[in-house]
C-alpha positions as CSV (number, residue, x, y, z in Angstrom):
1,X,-18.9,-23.6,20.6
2,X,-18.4,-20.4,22.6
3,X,-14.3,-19.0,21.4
4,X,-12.4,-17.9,24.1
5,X,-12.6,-14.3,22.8
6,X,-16.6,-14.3,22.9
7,X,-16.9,-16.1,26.4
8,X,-14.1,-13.2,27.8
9,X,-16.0,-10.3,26.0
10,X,-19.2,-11.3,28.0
11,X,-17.9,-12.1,31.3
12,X,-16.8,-8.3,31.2
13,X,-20.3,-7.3,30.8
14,X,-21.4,-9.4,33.3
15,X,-19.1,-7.8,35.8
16,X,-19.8,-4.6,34.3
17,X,-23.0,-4.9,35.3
18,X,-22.9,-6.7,38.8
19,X,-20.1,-4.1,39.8
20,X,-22.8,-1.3,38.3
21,X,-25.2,-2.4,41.3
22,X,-27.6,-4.8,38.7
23,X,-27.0,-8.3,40.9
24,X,-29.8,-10.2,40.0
25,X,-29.1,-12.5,37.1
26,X,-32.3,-12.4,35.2
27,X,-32.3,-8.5,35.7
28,X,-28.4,-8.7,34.1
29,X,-29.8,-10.7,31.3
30,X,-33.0,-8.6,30.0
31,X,-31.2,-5.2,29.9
32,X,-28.2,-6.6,28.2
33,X,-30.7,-8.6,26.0
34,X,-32.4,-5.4,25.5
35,X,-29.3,-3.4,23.8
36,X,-28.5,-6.8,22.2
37,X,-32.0,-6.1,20.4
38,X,-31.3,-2.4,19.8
39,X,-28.0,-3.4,18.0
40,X,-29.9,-6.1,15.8
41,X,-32.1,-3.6,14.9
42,X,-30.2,-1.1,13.2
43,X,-28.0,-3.7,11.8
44,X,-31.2,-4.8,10.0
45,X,-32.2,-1.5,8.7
46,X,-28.6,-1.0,7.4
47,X,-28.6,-4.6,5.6
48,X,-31.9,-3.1,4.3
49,X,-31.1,0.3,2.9
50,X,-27.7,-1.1,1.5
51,X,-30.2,-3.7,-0.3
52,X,-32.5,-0.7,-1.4
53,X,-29.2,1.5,-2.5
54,X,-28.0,-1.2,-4.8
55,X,-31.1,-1.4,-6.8
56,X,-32.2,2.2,-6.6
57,X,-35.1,2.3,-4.6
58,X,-36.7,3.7,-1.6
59,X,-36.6,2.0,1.4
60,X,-40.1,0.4,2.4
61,X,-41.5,0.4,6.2
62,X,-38.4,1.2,7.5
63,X,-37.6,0.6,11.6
64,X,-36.1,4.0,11.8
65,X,-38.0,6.6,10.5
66,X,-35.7,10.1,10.2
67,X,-37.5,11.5,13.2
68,X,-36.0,8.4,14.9
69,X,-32.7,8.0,13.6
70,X,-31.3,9.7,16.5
71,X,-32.4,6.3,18.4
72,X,-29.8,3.8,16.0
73,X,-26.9,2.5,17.3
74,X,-24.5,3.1,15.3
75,X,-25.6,6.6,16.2
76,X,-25.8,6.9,19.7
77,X,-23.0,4.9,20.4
78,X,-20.9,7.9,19.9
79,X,-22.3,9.9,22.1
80,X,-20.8,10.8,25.6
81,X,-22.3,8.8,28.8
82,X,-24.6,11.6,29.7
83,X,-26.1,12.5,26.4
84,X,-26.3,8.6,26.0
85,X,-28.4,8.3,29.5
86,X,-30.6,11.1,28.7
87,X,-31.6,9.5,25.3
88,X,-32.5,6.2,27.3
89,X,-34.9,8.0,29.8
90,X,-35.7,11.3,29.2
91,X,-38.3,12.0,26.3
92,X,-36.7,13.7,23.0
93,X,-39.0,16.4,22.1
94,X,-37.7,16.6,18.4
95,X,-38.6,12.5,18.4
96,X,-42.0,12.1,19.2
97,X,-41.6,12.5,23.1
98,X,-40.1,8.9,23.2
99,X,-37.0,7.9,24.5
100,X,-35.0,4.9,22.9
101,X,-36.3,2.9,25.1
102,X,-39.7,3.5,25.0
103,X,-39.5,3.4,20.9
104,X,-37.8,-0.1,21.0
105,X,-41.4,-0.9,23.1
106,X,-43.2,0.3,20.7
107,X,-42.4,-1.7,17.3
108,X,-44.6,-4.3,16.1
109,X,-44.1,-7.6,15.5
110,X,-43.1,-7.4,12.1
111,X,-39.4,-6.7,13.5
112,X,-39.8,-9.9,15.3
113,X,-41.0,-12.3,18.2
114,X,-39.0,-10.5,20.9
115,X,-41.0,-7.2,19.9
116,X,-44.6,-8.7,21.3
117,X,-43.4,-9.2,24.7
118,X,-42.3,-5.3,25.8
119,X,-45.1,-4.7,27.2
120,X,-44.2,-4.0,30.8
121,X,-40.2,-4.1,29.7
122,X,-38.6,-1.6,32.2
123,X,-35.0,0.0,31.4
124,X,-33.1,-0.4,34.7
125,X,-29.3,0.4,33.8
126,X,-29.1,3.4,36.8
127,X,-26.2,5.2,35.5
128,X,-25.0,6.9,32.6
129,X,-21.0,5.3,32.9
130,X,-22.5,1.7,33.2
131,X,-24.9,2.0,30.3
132,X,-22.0,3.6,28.3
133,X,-19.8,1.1,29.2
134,X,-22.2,-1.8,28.0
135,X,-22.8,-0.1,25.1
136,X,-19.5,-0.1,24.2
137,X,-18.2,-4.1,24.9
138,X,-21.4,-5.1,23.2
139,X,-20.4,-2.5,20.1
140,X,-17.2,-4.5,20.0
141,X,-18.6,-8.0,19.7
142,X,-18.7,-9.5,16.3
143,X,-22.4,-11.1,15.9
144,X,-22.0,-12.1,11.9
145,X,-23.4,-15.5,12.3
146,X,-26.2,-17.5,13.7
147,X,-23.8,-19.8,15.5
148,X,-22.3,-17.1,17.1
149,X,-25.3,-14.9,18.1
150,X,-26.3,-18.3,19.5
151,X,-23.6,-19.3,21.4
152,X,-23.7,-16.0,22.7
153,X,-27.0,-15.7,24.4
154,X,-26.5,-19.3,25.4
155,X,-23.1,-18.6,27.4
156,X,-25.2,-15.7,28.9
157,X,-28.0,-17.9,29.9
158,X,-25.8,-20.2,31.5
159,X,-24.6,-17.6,33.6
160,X,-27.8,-17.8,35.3
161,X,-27.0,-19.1,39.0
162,X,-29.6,-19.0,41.2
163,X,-33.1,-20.6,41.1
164,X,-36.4,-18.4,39.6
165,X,-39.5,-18.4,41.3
166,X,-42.0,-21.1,41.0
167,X,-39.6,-23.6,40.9
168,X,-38.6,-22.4,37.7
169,X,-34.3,-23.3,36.7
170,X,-32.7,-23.9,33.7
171,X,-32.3,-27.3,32.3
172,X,-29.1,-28.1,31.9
173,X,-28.1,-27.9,27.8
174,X,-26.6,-32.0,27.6
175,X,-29.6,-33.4,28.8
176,X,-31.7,-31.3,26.6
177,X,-29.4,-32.0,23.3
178,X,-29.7,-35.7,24.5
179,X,-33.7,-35.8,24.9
180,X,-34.0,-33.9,21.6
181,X,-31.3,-36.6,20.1
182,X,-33.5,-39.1,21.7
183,X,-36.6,-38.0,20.2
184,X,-35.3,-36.9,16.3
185,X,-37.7,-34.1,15.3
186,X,-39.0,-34.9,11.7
187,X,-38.9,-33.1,9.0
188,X,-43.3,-32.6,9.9
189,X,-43.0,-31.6,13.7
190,X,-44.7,-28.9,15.7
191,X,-43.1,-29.0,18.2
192,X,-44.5,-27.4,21.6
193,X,-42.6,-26.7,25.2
194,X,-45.5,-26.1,27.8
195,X,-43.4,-24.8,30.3
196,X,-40.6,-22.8,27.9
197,X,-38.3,-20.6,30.3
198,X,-35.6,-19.6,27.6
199,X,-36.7,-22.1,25.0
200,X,-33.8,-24.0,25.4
201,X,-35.7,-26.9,24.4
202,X,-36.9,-25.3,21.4
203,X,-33.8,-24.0,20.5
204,X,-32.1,-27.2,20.5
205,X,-34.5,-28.9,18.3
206,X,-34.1,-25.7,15.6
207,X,-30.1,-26.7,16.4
208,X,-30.6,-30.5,15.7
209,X,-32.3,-29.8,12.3
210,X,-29.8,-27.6,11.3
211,X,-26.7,-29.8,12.1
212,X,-28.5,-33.5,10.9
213,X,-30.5,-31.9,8.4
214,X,-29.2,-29.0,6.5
215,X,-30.4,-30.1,3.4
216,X,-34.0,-29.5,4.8
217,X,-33.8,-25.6,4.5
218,X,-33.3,-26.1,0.3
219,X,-37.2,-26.9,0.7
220,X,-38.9,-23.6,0.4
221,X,-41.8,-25.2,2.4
222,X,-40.1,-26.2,5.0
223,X,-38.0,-22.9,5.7
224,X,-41.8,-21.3,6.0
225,X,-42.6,-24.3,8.4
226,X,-39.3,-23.7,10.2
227,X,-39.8,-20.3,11.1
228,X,-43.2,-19.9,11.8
229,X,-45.3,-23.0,12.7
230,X,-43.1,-25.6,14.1
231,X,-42.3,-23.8,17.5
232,X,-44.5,-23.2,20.1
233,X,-43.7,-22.2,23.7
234,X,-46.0,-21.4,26.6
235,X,-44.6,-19.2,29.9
236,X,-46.2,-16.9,32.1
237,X,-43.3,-15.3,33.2
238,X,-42.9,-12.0,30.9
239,X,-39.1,-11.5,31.7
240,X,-38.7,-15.3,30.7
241,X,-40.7,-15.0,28.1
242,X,-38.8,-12.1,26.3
243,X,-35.5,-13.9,27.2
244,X,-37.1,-17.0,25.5
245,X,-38.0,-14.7,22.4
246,X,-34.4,-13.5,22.1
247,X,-33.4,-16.5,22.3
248,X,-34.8,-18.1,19.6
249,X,-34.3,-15.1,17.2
250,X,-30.6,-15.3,17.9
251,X,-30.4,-18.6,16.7
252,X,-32.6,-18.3,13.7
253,X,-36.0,-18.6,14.4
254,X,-37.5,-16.1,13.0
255,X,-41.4,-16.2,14.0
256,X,-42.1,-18.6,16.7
257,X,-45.0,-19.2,18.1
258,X,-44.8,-18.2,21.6
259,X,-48.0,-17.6,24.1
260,X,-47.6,-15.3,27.5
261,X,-50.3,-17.8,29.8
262,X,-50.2,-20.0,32.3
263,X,-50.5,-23.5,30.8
264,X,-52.5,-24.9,33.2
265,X,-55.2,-22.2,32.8
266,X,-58.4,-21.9,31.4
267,X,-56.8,-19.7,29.2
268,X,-55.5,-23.2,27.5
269,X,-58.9,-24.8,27.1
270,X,-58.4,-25.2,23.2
271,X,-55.4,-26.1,22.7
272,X,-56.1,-29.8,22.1
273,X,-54.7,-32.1,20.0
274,X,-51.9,-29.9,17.9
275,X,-48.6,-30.7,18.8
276,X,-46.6,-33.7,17.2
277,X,-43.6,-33.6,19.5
278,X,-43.7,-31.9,23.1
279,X,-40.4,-31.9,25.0
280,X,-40.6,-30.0,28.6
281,X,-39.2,-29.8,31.9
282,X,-42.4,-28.5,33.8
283,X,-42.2,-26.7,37.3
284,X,-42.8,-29.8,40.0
285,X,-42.7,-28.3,43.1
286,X,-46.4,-26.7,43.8
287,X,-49.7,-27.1,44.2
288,X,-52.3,-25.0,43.0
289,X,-56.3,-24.3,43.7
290,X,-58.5,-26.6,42.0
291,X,-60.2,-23.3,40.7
292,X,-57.3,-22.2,39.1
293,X,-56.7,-25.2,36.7
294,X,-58.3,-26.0,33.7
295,X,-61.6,-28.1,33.9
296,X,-60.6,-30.7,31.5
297,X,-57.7,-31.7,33.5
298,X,-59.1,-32.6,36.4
299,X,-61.1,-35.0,34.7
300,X,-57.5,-37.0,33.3
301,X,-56.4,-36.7,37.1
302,X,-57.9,-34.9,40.1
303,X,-54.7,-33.5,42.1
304,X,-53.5,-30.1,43.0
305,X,-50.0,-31.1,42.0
306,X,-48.1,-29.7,38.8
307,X,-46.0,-32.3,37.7
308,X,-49.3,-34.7,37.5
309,X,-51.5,-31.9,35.7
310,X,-48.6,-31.1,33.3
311,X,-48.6,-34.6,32.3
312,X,-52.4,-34.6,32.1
313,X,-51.3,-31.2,30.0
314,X,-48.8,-32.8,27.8
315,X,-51.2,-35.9,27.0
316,X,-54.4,-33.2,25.8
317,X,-52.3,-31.4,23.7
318,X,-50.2,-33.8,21.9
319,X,-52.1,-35.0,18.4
320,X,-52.8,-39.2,18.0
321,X,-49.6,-40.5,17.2
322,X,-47.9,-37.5,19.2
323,X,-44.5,-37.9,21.0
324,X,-43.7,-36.4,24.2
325,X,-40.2,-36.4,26.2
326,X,-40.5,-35.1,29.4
327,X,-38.6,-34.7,32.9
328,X,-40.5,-35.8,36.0
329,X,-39.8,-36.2,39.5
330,X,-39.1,-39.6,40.2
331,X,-42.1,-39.5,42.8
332,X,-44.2,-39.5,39.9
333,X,-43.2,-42.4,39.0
334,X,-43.9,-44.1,42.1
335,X,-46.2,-42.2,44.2
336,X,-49.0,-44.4,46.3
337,X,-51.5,-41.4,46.2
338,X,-55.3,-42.3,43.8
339,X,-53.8,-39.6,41.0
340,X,-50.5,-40.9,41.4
341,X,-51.3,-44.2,40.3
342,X,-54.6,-42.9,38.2
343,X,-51.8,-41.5,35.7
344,X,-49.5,-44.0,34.9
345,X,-52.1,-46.1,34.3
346,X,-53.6,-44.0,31.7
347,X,-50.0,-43.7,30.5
348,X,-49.6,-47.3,30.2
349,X,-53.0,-48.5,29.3
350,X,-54.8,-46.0,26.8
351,X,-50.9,-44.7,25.3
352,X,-47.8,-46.2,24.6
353,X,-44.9,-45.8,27.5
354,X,-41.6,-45.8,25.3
355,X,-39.1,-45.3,28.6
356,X,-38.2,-44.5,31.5
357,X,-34.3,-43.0,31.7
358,X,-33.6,-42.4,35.6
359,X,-31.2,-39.6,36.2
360,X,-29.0,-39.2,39.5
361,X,-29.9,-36.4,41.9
362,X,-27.1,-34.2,41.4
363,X,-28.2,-33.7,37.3
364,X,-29.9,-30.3,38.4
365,X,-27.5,-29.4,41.1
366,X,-26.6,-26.4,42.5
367,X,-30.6,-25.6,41.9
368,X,-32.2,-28.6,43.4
369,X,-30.7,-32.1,44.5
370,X,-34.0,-33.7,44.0
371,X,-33.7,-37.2,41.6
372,X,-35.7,-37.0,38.7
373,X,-36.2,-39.5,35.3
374,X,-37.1,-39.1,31.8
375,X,-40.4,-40.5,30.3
376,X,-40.8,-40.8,26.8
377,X,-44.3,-42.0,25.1
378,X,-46.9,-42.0,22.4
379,X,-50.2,-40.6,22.4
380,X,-52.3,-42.9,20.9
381,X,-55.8,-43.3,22.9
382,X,-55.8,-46.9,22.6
383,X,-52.8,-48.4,24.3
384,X,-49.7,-50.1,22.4
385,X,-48.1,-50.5,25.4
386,X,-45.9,-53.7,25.3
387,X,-42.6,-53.5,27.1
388,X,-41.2,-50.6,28.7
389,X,-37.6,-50.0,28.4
390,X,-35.2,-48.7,32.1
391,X,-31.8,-46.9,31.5
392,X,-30.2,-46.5,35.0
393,X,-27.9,-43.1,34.4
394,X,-25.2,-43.2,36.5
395,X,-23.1,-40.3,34.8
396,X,-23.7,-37.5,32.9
397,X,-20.3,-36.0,32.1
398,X,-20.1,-33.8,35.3
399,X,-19.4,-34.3,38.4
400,X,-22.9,-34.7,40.9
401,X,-21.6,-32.3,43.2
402,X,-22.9,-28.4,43.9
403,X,-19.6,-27.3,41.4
404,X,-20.8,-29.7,38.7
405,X,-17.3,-29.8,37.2
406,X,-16.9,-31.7,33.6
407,X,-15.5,-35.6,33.8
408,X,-15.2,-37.9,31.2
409,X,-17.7,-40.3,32.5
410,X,-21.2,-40.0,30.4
411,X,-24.0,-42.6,30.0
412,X,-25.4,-40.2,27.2
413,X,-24.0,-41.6,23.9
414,X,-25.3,-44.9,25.6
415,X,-28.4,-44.1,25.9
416,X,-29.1,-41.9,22.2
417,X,-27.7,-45.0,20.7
418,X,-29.9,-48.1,22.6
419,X,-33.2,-45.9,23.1
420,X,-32.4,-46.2,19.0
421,X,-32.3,-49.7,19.1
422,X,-34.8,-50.7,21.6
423,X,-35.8,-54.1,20.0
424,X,-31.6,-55.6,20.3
425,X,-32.4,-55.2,24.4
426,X,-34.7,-58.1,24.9
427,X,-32.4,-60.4,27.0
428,X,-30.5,-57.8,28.8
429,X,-30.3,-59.4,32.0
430,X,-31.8,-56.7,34.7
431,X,-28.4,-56.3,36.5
432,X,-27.1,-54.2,33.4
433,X,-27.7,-50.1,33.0
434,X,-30.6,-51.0,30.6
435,X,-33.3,-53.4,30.2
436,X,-37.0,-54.1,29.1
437,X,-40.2,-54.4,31.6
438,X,-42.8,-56.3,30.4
439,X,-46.3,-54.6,30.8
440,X,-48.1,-57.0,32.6
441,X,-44.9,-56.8,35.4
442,X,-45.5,-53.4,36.1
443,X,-49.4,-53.7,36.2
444,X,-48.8,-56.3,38.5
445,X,-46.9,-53.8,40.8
446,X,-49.6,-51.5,41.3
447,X,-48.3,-49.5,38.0
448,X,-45.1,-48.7,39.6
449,X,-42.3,-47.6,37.3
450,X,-39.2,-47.1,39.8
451,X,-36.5,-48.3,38.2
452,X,-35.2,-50.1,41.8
453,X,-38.4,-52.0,41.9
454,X,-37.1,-53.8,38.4
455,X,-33.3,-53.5,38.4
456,X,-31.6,-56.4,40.1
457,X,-28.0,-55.7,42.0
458,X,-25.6,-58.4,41.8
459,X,-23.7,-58.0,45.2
460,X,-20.2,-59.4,45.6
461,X,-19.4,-62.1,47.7
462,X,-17.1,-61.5,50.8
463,X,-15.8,-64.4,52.7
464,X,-15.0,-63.9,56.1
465,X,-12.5,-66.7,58.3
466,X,-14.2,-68.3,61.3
467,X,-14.7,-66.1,64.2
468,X,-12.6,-68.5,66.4
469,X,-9.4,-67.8,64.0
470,X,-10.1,-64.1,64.3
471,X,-10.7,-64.2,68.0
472,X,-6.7,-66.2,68.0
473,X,-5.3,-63.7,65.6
474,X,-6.6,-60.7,68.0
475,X,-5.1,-62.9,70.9
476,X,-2.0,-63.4,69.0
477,X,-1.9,-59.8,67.7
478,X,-2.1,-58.6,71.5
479,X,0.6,-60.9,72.7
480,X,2.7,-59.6,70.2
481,X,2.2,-55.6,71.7
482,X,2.3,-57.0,74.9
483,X,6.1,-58.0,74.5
484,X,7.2,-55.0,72.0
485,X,5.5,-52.7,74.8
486,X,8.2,-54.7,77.5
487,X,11.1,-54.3,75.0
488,X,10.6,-50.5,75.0
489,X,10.4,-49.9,78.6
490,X,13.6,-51.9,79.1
491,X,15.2,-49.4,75.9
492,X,14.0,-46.2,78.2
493,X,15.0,-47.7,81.2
């Protein structure tokens, strides 16, 4: 959890930078993520050569070479605003011609996952006070742990207020935490977000193992697992994609695997049956050009629309015996259209439907008051659908309005703890927040998998008197006016 301390120490750089003229948020984010690298940098090389000076030795591949240690933080953070500036974007002829900037782009990978994705990276701090000024609050925040370079970045990233483009927002951290909960990544997992963003899905998961399973990372296997074969993200977005990469280094993953392509692409013709765990939050509002998507696709379910080829996606890539999570618009779920219909029937029929959690519409508020649901299920190519089981949310622990303030109703610790225990819910009666759907019920409504075409409402009985003693009690009522009206005339009178 964010301290008090942390959470003030960034909101100054925020405003340092909004009041700097940077007022896009994702603009905000990159450069201060960018410094936030430069910082981590150095630190490393100092951890290093500390390490090489106790046992004597020469410091191997170092980051910094000496025509470059002019570039190190703890080096140019002493330097006035001007000479600071000019180190940022004018070329230092005793350095190679580079700038800081333009050396950060150049490292390899083997400083870490953020370094692959500079390509294209622009420095955009316009003056020499504001990029001194960042310098300096970020100089003075302590970073000692991964649970507080973590919360960091995460408090940043929740800072991000307005929608991206393609329909691209950021999914609120509780419902993530509770689909990763949900789904309790093994021990095995690769786990794959198609649609990343920040990797806040993947970051959670990485948090999950560490807080249910520290004993896990004693295994020398799985530590190699851990930090370079169990994550995978996909994002097209390069900003995104290097906020994604920070991300996930900040809280201890050290090599992800993450991919700059569009997911629908032909680009991701191979990647078939790989992934043991998906959890993902696609884009759902667009269409694209059946040329642009991916061949194979088409053939699960011929539609322009994302949220249908996502699934069609999800269901390619996961291995047999693969488990997705995934949030969907709840049009998917009841849609009339052929590929509507042609995909929840392959999800029902050839794979196993685990769930259906309906959320309320204000979940992703202020970015979109569209109502949405979870689906949870099981590759398996050859059904195992029996019953599916409904959770009707009704609160998440904020309030469903536009400010999205915390309350202390929550369905979540409800619904970790019955999607757990799935088999007690058999005679849940189908006015209650959860219940089980037999298959051949929802084949028998066209494959629809609302939860209001299942969930029965128990309405209260009102009783009304007869309408001839309400017509005498309006009489009477008037009477009485009538005469309390005379009385007051006769008072003024």
């Amino acid at each position: 959890m964010i301290t008090g301390e942390l959470r003030s120490q960034v909101d100054k750089i925020w405003e340092a930078f909004w009041t700097g003229g940077i007022s896009n948020p994702l603009t905000v984010i990159e450069q201060f993520t960018f410094l936030l690298f430069l910082r981590r940098l150095d630190e490393q090389q100092l951890l290093a050569e500390k390490k090489a000076n106790l046992i004597g030795t020469s410091l191997q591949n170092p980051i910094y070479t000496e025509a470059h240690k002019k570039f190190r933080w703890h080096t140019f953070k002493h330097l006035d605003p001007e000479s600071l500036f000019a180190l940022f974007t004018q070329p230092q002829a005793d350095s190679e011609n580079l700038t800081t900037f333009e050396h950060m782009k150049q490292l390899g990978s083997d400083v870490g996952v953020f370094a692959r994705f500079m390509k294209g990276a622009t420095f955009m701090i316009p003056t020499p006070r504001l990029l001194d000024q960042v310098v300096q609050m970020i100089d003075k925040i302590q970073m000692d742990d991964r649970d507080t370079k973590g919360d960091l970045y995460e408090y940043l990233l929740s800072k991000i207020a307005t929608a991206g483009t393609n329909g691209q927002f950021r999914t609120p951290r509780h419902i993530i935490k509770m689909m990763v909960d949900i789904m309790q990544p093994t021990q095995e997992d690769t786990v794959c977000d198609p649609a990343c963003g920040s990797a806040g899905f993947l970051v959670a998961t990485g948090e999950y193992v560490h807080e249910k399973h520290p004993d896990w990372f004693n295994d020398q296997t799985f530590r190699t697992h851990y930090n370079n074969a169990m994550f995978t993200g996909l994002e097209f977005d390069s900003t995104m994609l290097r906020i994604g990469a920070m991300n996930l280094q900040l809280h201890g993953i050290e090599n992800p695997n993450l991919m700059g392509r569009d997911a629908l692409s032909e680009a991701n013709a191979e990647l078939r049956d790989q992934y043991s765990l998906i959890l993902a939050n696609p884009p759902f509002k667009g269409s694209l050009d059946y040329d642009s998507v991916e061949s194979s696709l088409l053939k699960t379910v011929k539609t322009k629309k994302t949220e249908l080829l996502f699934l069609a996606l999800i269901l390619r890539m996961l291995k047999i015996g693969g488990r997705c999570a995934v949030i969907i618009p709840d049009g998917v779920l009841f849609g009339s259209s052929n590929a509507h219909k042609q995909l929840r029937e392959t999800v029902l029929s050839k794979h196993k439907l685990e769930a259906i959690i309906s959320m309320p519409s204000g979940v992703f508020k202020p970015y979109a008051g569209v109502s949405t649901a979870i689906v949870v299920f099981t590759k398996t190519n050859n059904g195992g659908t029996d019953k599916v089981w409904f959770y009707d949310m009704q609160a998440d622990g904020y309030s469903l309005d536009d400010k999205r303030s915390p309350i202390a109703a929550s369905n979540i610790p409800d619904i970790v703890s019955r999607f757990a225990q799935r088999e007690l819910e058999q005679d849940r009666a189908r006015t209650e927040k959860s219940f089980l759907v037999p298959l051949a019920e929802i084949k028998a409504n066209d494959w629809d998998l609302s939860i209001n075409r299942y969930k029965e409402i128990v309405y209260e009985e009102v009783g009304y008197e007869a309408p001839a003693k309400i017509i005498a009690d309006i009489e009477r009522l008037d009477l009485e006016r009538g005469q309390a009206l005379k009385v007051l005339k006769e008072l003024l009178g």
